[in-house]
N, C-alpha and C positions, 0 to 999 in steps of 0.2 A: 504494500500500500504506500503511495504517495505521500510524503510529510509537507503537502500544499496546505497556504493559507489564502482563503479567500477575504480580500480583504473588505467588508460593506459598508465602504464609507464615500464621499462624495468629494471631491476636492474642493479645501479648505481657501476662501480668497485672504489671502494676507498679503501686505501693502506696506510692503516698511521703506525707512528712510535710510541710507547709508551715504557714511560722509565720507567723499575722495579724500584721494592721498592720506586715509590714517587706516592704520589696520584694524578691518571691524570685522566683528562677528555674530551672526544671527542663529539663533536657533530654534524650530519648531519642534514641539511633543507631540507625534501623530496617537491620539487616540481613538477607541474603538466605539459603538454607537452605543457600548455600557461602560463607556467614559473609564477605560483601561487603557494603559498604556502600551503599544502593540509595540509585538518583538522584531524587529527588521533585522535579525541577524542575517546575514547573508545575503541580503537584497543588496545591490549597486546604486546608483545613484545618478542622476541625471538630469542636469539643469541649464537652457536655453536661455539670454537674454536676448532682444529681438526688438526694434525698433515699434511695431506694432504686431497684432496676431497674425495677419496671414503671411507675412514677409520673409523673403526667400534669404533675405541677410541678417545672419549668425552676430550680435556685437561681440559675445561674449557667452563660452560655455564652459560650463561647470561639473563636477563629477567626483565618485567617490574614484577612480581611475586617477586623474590630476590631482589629488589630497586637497579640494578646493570644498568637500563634501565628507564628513565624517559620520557616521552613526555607531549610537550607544546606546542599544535598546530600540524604544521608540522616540530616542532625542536625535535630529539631524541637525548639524552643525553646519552652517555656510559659510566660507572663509572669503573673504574682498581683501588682501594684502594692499597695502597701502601703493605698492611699487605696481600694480596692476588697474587699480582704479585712478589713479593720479594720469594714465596713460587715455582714460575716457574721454572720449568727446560728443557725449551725450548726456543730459542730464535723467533723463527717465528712458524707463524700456520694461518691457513685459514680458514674462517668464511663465512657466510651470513648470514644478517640480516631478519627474519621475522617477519612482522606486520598480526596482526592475528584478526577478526573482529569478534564478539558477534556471530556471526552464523557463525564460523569455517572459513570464505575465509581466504585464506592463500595470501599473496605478498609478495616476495622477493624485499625487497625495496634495500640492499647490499650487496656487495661479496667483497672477495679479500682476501688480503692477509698481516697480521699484522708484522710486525718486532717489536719485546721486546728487546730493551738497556739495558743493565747488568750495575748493579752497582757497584761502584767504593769503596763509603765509608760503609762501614759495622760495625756494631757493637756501633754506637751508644751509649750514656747514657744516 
């Protein structure tokens, strides 16, 4: 017998704000529709930034593959390195999140829509 989880949830819209040039980090608790916290052991990770939804250009993608996407249970960690979003030139873009299981099930665990803060102090020593 297959050790498959079907997951019955709906994808979550979250809308956060990250600030360029500083290293930020996000993280969502995917829980279950009796409000548990689900085990994403072994699922992959997979996340698209994208100037609008139907658009064929990539800004920026993400993954538990690149270490830009971590999970611990059902906590998934998003990582923006400072050296990476300092390099944007876009203030907002739209994403969702996909958790991706050893046998290809796909679930859109989020969506929405990112706003990036522009930095102030530049140039550093």
């Amino acid at each position: 017998m297959s050790d498959k989880q079907n997951f019955n949830i709906r994808p979550l819209e979250v809308n956060p704000t990250i600030d360029k040039a500083s290293d930020t980090g996000y993280i969502l608790v995917v829980l279950s529709p009796e409000n548990k916290e689900l085990d994403l052991k072994g699922y992959s990770m997979l996340m698209q930034l994208r100037p609008y939804v139907k658009s064929k250009r990539i800004l920026d993608t993400m993954s538990t593959e690149n270490g830009r996407i971590t999970v611990d249970g059902g906590k998934i960690a998003l990582h923006f390195p400072a050296s990476v979003t300092a390099e944007y030139r876009f203030d907002s873009a739209v994403y969702d999140l996909v958790a991706v299981s050893k046998d290809g099930l796909r679930y859109r665990i989020a969506e929405g829509q990112i706003e990036f803060n522009p930095e102030v102090t530049r140039d550093l020593v």
